[in-house]
C-alpha positions, -999 to +999 in steps of 0.1 A: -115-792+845-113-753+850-147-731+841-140-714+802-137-677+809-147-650+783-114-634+772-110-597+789-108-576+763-134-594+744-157-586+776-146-547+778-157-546+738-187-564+740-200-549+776-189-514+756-211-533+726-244-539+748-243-503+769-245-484+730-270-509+719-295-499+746-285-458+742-296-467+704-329-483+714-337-455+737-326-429+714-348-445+686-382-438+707-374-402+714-396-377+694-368-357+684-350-390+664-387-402+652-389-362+637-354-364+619-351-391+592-316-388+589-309-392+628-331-425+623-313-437+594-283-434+612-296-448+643-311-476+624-273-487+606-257-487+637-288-510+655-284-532+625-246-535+635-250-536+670-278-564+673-265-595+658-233-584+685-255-581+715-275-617+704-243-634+698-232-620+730-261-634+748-257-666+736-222-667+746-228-656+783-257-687+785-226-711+774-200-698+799-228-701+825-241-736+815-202-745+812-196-734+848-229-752+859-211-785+845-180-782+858-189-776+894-210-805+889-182-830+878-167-820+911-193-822+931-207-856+919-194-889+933-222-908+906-199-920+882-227-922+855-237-883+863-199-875+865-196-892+826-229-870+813-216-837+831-180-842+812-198-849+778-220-822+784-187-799+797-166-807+763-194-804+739-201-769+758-167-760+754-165-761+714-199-736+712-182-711+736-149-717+711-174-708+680-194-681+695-162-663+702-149-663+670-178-654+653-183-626+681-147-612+668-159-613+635-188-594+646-172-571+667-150-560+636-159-521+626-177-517+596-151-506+570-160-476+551-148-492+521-157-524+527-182-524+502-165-510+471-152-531+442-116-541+444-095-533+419-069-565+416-032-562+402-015-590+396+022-587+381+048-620+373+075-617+398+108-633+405+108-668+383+110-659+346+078-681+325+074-701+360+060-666+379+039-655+345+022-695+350+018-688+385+002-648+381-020-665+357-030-699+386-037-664+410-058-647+387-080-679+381-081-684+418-095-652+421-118-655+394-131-692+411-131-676+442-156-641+427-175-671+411-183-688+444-192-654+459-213-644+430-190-614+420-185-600+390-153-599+371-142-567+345-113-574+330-093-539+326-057-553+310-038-586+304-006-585+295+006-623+282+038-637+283+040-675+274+010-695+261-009-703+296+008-674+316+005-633+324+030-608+329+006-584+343-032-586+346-051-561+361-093-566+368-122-552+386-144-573+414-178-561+417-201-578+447-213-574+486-181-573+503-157-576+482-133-551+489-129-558+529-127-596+518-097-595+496-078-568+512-056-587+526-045-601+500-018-577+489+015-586+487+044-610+472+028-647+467+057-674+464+051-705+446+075-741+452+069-768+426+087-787+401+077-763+367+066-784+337+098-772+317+119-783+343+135-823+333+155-834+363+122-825+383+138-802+406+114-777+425+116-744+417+106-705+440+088-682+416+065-658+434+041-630+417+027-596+437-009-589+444-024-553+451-056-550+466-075-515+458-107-496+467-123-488+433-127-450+433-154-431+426-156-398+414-166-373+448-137-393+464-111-373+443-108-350+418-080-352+396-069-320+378-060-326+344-031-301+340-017-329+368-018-354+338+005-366+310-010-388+288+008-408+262-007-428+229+011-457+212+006-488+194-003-516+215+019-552+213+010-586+217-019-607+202-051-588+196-072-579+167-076-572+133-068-534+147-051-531+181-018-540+167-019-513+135-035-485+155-025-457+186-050-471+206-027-478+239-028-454+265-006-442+291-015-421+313+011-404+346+001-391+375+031-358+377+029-348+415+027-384+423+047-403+397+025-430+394+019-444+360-012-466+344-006-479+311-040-498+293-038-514+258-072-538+265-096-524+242-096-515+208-106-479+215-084-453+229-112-441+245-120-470+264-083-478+271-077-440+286-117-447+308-100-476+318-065-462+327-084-433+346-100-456+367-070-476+375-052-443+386-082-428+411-087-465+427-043-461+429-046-429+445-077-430+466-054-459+484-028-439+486-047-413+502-063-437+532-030-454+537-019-419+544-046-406+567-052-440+588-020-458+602-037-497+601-041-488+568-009-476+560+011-508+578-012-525+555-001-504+522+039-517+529+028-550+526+014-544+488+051-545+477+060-544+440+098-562+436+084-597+431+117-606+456+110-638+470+116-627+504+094-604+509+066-629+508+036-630+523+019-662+514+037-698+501+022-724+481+035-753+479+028-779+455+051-813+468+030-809+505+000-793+487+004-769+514-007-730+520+014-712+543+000-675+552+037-661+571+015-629+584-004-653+609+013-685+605-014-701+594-009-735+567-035-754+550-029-787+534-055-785+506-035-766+479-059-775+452-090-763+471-074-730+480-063-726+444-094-736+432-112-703+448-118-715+486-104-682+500-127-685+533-108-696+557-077-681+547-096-641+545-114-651+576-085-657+598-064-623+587-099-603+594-097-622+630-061-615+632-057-575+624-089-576+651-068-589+677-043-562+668-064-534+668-077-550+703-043-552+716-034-516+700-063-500+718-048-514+751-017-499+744 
């Protein structure tokens, strides 16, 4: 049995981790911080980041060392009854250093900017006729499970419904601690395999539905001129009220030097349809704008792609194995139901772990 080694580049980032940590601490004691309050706000975030990295870093040092310790003693010791306790005491080691480096890597990810902004969820009925409208509508209850177990908050902004139990688009507002740098990820094509329940010769059918992921946008992240606007009125269609279907209370509103276009018949109101609308199109542009300026996010942005093709998937689910595929990190779960029914964690824990790595391996580069 071989001593566990602490990966390289983890080392680099958490020796790089521990050297800041102590400039902070010094800098906090210096009269010039203590006389600036913003200096020791500041100071104070980044100790707030830094310390739970340095502890965890600690810890993981003591395993390694205790790990060593018990390895050179399960060579060194010809008592077979010291040789068994030093192997036990070698394996068990062996699965804290595994889980303090993981949740080291999660520590060591930058805080994002954005991270804590609602996310602005589009969901649209892809390639599969009804079968991709049922399976937008199994996504969008996911998500709703998965805001529930997270005690978010869900603001619906526009349904659009195609067959009794299914959506054609739905488009609706998370609002928690987190909630935007947990669900990033999750944008793209979503392919579903299973037998639909129209289907009589029980032959399994690929339907898949697109998921967009966007920072809700605030107003001093972008102003939006309004001679840059067309906005349209019309009478909105499907079920609805005693008054949504007689009125011109739908609202569509393009963005010209762009060409993007929101179109919001929720409410009642064409007031709060075109509030609504507007908020759909800053959240749309403020992500266009950050894909734009930082490159992870813009290899991110191709991935949110809006065709519904089947092959540009990033995520199967697959009903006969009750399996979860994520094709990104090749990662499959085999508890369909449970990831259906809102347990996201392990799925939006491993692609945070994974774009870590890469932005690890990029820095090398």
């Amino acid at each position: 049995m071989k001593a566990a080694t602490l990966d390289p580049r983890l080392d680099d980032r958490l020796a790089d981790a521990e050297r800041r940590f102590t400039g902070v601490q010094e800098a906090l004691g210096s009269p010039g911080v203590l006389s600036s309050p913003d200096m020791l706000r500041e100071l104070g975030q980044e100790r707030a980041y830094l310390e739970p990295i340095v502890t965890a870093g600690q810890a993981l040092r003591d395993a390694l060392g205790e790990h060593a310790d018990a390895v050179e003693l399960i060579e060194e010791s010809v008592d077979p009854e010291m040789k068994a306790m030093a192997e036990e005491e070698a394996e068990s080691l062996a699965g804290q250093i595994e889980t303090l480096s993981v949740r080291l890597k999660e520590l060591l990810i930058p805080p994002d900017p954005l991270g804590d902004r609602p996310a602005v969820i589009e969901i649209r009925a892809g390639t599969g006729g009804d079968e991709a409208g049922l399976f937008a509508a199994d996504l969008m209850r996911m998500y709703r499970l998965y805001a529930e177990r997270n005690k978010w908050k869900m603001e619906l902004m526009n349904v659009s419904e195609g067959i009794p139990g299914s959506i054609k688009e739905a488009i609706f507002t998370l609002r928690g601690r987190g909630v935007y740098s947990r669900l990033r990820y999750e944008s793209g094509v979503h392919r579903v395999q299973r037998v639909p329940t129209t289907e009589s010769s029980g032959r399994i059918h690929t339907s898949a539905a697109t998921v967009a992921v966007l920072p809700e946008a605030e107003e001093v992240d972008l102003e939006i001129d309004p001679n840059d606007l067309r906005i349209d009125v019309y009478r909105s269609s499907g079920p609805g009220g005693q008054s949504v279907n007689t009125t011109d209370s739908a609202v569509r509103i393009t963005h010209i030097p762009s060409g993007l276009v929101v179109s919001i018949q929720d409410e009642k109101s064409q007031l709060k349809n075109k509030a609504k609308a507007l908020k759909v199109l800053r959240s749309r542009l403020l992500d266009h704008m950050v894909a734009e300026s930082e490159a992870k996010r813009a290899r991110e942005r191709r991935t949110q792609v809006g065709t519904g093709d089947r092959s540009a998937k990033i995520r199967t689910y697959n009903f006969p194995q009750s399996r979860v595929t994520d094709h990104r990190i090749g990662l499959t779960l085999h508890r369909l139901n449970d990831v259906l029914g809102g347990d996201l964690d392990e799925l939006t824990s491993a692609l945070r772990l994974a774009d870590q790595e890469e932005q690890m391996e990029a820095d090398e580069a």
